[in-house]
VEXMI-780331 format. One record per residue (C-alpha): residue number from 1; residue in three letters; x, y, z. Coordinates in pm, 1 decimal, m for minus. Example, Ala and Ser with C-alpha at 12.3 -4.5 7.8 and 13.67 -1.06 7.14 Angstrom:
REM residues 2
{atom 1, 'ALA', {1230.0, m450.0, 780.0}} {atom 2, 'SER', {1367.0, m106.0, 714.0}} 
This chain:
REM residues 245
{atom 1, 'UNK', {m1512.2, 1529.3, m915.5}} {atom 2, 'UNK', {m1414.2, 1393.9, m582.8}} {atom 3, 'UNK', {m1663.3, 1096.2, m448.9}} {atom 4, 'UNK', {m1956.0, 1182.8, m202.1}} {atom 5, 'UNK', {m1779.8, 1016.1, 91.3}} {atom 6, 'UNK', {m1493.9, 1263.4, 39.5}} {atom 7, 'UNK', {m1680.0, 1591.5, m12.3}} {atom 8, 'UNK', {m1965.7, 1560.3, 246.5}} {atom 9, 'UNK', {m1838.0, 1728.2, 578.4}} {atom 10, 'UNK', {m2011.3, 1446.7, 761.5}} {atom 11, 'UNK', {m1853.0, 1183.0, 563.4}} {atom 12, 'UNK', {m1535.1, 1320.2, 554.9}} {atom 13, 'UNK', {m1539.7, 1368.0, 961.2}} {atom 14, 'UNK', {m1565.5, 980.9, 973.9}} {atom 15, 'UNK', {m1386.0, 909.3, 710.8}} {atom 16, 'UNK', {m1050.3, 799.2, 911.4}} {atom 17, 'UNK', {m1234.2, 632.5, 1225.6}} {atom 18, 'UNK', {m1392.8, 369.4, 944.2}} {atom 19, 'UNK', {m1077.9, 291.6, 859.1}} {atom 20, 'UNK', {m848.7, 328.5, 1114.3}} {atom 21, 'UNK', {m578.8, 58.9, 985.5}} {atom 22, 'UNK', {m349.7, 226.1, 760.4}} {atom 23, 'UNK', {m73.6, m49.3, 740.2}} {atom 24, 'UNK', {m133.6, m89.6, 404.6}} {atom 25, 'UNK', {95.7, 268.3, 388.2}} {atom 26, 'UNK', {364.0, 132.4, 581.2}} {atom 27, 'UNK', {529.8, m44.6, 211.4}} {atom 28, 'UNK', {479.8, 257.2, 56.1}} {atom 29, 'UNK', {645.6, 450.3, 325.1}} {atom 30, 'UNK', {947.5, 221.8, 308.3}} {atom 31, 'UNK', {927.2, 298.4, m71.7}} {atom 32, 'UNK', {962.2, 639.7, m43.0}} {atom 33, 'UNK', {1245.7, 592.7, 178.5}} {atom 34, 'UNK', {1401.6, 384.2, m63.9}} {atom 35, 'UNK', {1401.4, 646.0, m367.2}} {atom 36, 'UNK', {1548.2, 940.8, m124.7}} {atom 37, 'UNK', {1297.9, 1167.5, m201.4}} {atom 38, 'UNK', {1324.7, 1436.2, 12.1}} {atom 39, 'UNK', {1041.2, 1686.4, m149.5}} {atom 40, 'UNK', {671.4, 1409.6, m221.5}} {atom 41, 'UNK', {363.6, 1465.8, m394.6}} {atom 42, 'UNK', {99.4, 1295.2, m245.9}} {atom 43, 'UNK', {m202.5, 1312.3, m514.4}} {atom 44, 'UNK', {m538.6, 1181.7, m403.3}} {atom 45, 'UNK', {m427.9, 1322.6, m14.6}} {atom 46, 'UNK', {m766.6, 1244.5, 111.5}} {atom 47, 'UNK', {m747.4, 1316.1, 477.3}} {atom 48, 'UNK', {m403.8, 1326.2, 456.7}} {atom 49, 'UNK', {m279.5, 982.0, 656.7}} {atom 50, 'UNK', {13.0, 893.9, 411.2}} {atom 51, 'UNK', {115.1, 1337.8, 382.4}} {atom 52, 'UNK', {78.8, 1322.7, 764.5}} {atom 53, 'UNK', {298.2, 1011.7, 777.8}} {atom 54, 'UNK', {554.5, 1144.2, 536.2}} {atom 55, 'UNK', {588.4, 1472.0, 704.1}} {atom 56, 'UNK', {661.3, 1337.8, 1066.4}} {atom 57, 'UNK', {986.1, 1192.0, 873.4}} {atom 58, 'UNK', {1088.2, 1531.7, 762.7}} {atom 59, 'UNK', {995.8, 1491.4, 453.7}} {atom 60, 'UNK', {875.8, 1800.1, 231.0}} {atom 61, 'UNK', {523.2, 1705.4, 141.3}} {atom 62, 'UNK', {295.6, 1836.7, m80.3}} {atom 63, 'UNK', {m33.0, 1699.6, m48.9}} {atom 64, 'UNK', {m332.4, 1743.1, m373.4}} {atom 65, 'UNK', {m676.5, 1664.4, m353.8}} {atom 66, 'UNK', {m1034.9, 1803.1, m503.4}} {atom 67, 'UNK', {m1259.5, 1746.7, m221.0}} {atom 68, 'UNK', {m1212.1, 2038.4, 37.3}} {atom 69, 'UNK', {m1415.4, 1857.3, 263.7}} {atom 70, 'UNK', {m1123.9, 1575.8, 276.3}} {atom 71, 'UNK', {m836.6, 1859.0, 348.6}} {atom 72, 'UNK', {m1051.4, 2020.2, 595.0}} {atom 73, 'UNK', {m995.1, 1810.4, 764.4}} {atom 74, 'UNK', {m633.8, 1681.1, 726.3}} {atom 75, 'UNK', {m551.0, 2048.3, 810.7}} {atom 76, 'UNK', {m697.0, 2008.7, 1140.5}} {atom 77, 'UNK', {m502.1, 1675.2, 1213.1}} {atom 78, 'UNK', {m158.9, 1702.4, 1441.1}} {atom 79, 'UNK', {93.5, 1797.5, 1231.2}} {atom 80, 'UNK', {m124.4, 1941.7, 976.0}} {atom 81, 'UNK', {56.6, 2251.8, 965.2}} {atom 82, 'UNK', {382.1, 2058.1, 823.2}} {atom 83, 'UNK', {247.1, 1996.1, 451.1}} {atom 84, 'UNK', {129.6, 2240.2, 185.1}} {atom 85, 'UNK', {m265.6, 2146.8, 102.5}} {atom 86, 'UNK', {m368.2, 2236.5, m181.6}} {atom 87, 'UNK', {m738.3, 2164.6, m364.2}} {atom 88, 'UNK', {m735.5, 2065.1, m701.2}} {atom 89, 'UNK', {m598.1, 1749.8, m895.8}} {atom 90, 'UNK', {m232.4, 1655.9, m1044.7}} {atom 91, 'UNK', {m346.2, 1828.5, m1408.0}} {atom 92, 'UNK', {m319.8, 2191.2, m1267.4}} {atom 93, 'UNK', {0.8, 2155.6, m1000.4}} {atom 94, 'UNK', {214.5, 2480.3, m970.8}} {atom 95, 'UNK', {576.9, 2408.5, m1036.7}} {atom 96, 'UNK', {733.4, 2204.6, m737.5}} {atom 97, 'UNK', {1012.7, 2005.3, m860.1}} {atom 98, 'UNK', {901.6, 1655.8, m663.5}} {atom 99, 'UNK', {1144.8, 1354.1, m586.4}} {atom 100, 'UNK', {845.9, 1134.0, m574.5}} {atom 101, 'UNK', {470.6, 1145.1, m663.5}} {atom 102, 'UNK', {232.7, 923.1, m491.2}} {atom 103, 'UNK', {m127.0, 770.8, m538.0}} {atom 104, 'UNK', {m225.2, 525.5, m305.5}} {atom 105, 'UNK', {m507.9, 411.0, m181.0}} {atom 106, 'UNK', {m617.7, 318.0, m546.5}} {atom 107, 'UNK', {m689.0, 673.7, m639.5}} {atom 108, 'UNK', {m566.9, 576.8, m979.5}} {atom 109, 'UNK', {m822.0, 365.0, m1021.3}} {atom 110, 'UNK', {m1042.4, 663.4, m931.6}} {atom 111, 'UNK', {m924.9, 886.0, m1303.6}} {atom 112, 'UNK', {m1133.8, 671.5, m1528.6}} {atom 113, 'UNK', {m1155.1, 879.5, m1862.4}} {atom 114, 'UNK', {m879.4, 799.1, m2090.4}} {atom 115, 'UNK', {m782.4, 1203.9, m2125.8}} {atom 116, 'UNK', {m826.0, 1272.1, m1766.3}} {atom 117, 'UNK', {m612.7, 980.6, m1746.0}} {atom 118, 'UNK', {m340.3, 1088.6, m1947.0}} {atom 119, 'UNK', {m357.1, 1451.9, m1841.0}} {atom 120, 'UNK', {m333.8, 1352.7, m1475.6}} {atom 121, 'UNK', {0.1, 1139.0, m1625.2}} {atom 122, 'UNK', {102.3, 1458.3, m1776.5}} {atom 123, 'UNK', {72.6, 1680.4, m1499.8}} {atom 124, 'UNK', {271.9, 1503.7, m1244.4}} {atom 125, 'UNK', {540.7, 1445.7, m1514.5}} {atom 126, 'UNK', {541.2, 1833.3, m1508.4}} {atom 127, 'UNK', {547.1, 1833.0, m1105.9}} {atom 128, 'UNK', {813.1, 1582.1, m1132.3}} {atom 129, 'UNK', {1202.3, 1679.2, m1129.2}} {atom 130, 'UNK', {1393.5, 1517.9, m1407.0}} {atom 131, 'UNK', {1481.0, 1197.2, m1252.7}} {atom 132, 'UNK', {1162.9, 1214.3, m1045.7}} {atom 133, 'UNK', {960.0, 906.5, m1005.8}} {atom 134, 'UNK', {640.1, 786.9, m1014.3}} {atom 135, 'UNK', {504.3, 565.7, m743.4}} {atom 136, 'UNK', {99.9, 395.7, m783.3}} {atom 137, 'UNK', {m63.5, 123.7, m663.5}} {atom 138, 'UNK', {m403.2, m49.0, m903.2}} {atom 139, 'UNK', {m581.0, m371.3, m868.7}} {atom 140, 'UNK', {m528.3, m658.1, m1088.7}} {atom 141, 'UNK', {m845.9, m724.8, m1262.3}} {atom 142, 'UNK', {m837.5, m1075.1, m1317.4}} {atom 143, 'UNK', {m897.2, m1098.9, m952.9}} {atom 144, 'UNK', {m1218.2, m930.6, m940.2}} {atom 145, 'UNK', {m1255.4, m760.9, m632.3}} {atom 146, 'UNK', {m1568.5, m647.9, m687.6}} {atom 147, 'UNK', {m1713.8, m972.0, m636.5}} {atom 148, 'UNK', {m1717.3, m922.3, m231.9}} {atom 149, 'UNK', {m1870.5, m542.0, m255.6}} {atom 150, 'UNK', {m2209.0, m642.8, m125.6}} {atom 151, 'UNK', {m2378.2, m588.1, 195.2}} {atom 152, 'UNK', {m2298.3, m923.2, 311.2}} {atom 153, 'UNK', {m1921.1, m920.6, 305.8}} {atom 154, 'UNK', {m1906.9, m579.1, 428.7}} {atom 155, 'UNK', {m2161.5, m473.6, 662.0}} {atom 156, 'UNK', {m2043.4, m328.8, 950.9}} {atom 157, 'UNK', {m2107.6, m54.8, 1278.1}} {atom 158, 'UNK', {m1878.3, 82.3, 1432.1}} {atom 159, 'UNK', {m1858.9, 304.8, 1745.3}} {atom 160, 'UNK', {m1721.4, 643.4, 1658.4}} {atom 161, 'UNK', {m1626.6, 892.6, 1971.9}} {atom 162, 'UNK', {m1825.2, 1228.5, 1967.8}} {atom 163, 'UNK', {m2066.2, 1084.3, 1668.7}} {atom 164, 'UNK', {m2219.5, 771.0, 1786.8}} {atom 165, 'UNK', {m2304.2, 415.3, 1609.5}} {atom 166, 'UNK', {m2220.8, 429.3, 1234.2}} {atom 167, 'UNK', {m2382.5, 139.4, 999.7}} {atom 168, 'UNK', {m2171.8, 138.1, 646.2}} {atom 169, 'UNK', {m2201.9, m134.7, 375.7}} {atom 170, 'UNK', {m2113.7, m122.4, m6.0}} {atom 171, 'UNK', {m2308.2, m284.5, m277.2}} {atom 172, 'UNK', {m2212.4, m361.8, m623.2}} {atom 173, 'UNK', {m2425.6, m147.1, m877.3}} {atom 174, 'UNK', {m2274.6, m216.4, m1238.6}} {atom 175, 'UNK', {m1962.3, m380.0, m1415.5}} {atom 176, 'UNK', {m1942.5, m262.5, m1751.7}} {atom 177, 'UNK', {m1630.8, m368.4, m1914.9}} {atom 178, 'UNK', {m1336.2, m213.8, m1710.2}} {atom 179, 'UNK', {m1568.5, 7.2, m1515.0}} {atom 180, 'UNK', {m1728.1, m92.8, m1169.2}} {atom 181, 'UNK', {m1950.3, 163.5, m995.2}} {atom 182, 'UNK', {m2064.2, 64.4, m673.1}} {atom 183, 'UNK', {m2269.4, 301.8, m338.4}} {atom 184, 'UNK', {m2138.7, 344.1, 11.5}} {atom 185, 'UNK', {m2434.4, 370.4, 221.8}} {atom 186, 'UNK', {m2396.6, 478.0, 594.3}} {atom 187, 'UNK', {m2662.6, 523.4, 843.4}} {atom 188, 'UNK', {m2605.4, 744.6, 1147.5}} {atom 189, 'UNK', {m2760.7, 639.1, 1455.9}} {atom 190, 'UNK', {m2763.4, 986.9, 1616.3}} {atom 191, 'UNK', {m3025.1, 1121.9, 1413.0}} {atom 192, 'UNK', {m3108.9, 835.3, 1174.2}} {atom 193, 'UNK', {m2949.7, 1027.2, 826.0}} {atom 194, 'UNK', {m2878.0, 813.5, 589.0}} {atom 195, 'UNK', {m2583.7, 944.6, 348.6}} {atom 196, 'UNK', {m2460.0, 728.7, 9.6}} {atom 197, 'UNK', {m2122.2, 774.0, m166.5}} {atom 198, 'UNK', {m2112.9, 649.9, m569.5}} {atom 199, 'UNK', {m1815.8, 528.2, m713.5}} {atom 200, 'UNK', {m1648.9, 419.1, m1037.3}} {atom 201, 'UNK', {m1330.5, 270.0, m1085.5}} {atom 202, 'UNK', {m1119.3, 193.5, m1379.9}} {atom 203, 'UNK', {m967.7, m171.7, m1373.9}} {atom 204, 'UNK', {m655.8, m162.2, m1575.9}} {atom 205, 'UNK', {m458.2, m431.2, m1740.2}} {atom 206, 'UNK', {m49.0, m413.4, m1637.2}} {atom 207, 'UNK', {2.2, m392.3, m2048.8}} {atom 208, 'UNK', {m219.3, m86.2, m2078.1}} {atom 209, 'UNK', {m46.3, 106.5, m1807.3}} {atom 210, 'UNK', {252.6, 23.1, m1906.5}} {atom 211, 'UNK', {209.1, 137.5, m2239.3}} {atom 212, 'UNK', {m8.9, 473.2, m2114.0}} {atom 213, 'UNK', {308.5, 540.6, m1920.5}} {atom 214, 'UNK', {584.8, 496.9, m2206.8}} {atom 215, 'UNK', {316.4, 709.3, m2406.7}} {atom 216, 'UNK', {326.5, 1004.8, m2127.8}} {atom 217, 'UNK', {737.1, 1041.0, m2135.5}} {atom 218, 'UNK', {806.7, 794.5, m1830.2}} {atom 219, 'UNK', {1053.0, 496.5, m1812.6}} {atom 220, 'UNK', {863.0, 224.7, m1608.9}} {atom 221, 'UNK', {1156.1, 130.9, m1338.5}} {atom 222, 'UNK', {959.2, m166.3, m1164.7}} {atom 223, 'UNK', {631.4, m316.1, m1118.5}} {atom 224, 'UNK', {581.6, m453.1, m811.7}} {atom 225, 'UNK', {326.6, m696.1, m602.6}} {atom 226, 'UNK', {159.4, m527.0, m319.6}} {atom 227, 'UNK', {339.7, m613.5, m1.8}} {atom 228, 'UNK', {23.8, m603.8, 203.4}} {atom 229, 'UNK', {m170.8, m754.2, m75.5}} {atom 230, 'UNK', {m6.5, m1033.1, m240.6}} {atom 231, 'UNK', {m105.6, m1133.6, m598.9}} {atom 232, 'UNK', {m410.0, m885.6, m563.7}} {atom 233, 'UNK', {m242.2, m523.2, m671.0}} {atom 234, 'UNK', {40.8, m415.1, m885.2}} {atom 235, 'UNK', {277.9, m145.9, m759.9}} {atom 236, 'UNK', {437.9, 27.6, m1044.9}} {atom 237, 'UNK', {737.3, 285.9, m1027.4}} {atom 238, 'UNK', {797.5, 497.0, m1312.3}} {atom 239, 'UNK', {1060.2, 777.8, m1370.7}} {atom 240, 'UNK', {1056.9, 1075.7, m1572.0}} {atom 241, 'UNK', {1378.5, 1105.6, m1760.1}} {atom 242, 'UNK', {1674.4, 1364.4, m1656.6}} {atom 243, 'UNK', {1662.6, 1467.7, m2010.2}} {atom 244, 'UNK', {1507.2, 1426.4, m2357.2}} {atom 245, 'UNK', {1675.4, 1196.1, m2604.4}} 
């Protein structure tokens, strides 16, 4: 199930203007262009900045997510029109024969069962033309980000048009072996709500994804550092075969 700050309406209306920087797409965009891929599935859409991106290229973009709230409103974005939206996750896709599957953003991190983990692996496999690949970012856990989720590293308000003053901050709620769960909260000067998002996400060693990869049927092709985030995120690529040996 999709995270609070993705399914809420309200959340998901403000979801962009907290964020506004999307840079951090622009190596993955030059990634795609890299592989060709003319037809992309983008799992973990979101509010559909990377599909949006994609499309405006001419790309063919298929765009996957389970919070409706979230694809509400990338439908209503410019250029919304352009990309099929469609609500679910990457272990029920219809058959679409994709150059390239995406997750950025660190959705990967979001799948943290092992079986929903290896069923999401399986279903874009399935999505995937032979030859397809596999693109992902996830963050290295000997770095341990989650050390600056607290109030006082991220505590911010910012001014949204049509809304008003928005106070979010994250705090850091549990780390239990590769798990982290930590709460969004955002306060909305408007009317005073106050709204929290949980999360979880899996930290992954390189040598477990690698192997969780070979396991699924894929041929890891190159794992990369994050251009935008040097020495803090691995990149991997991964392609399914063009035929079974």
């Amino acid at each position: 199930m999709a995270d609070e700050c993705f399914r809420h309406p309200r959340l998901a209306a403000v979801y962009d203007p907290l964020d506004p920087d999307r840079r951090d797409l622009d190596p993955y965009l030059r990634m795609a262009a890299d592989t060709g891929a003319r037809r992309v599935l983008d799992i973990g859409c979101g509010t559909g900045a990377f599909a949006l991106l994609l499309a405006a290229r001419g790309t063919d973009v298929v765009g996957v997510d389970p919070a409706e709230a979230s694809l509400e409103v990338a439908r209503g974005k410019p250029g919304g029109e352009r990309v099929r939206w469609i609500h679910g996750d990457a272990t029920a896709l219809p058959p679409l024969a994709a150059d390239l599957a995406t997750m950025t953003g660190n959705v990967a991190q979001e799948i943290t069962g092992p079986e929903d983990w290896q069923r999401t692996l399986r279903g874009i496999r399935a999505a995937l033309r032979p030859g397809g690949r596999l693109m992902f970012e996830t963050r290295i856990p000997a770095r341990r980000a989650w050390e600056q989720w607290n109030r006082e590293a991220t505590y911010g308000v910012t001014e949204i048009a049509g809304v008003g003053a928005v106070e979010s901050w994250v705090d850091l709620l549990d780390v239990n072996g590769p798990l982290v769960t930590f709460r969004w909260t955002y306060v909305f000067a408007a009317d005073g709500q106050t709204l929290t998002s949980d999360s979880t996400l899996r930290f992954r060693e390189r040598q477990e994804i690698e192997a969780e990869l070979a396991a699924q049927g894929y041929v890891v092709e190159d794992i990369r550092d994050a251009p935008d985030r040097p020495g803090r995120e691995f990149v991997f690529l991964a392609r399914r075969p063009e035929s079974v040996r």
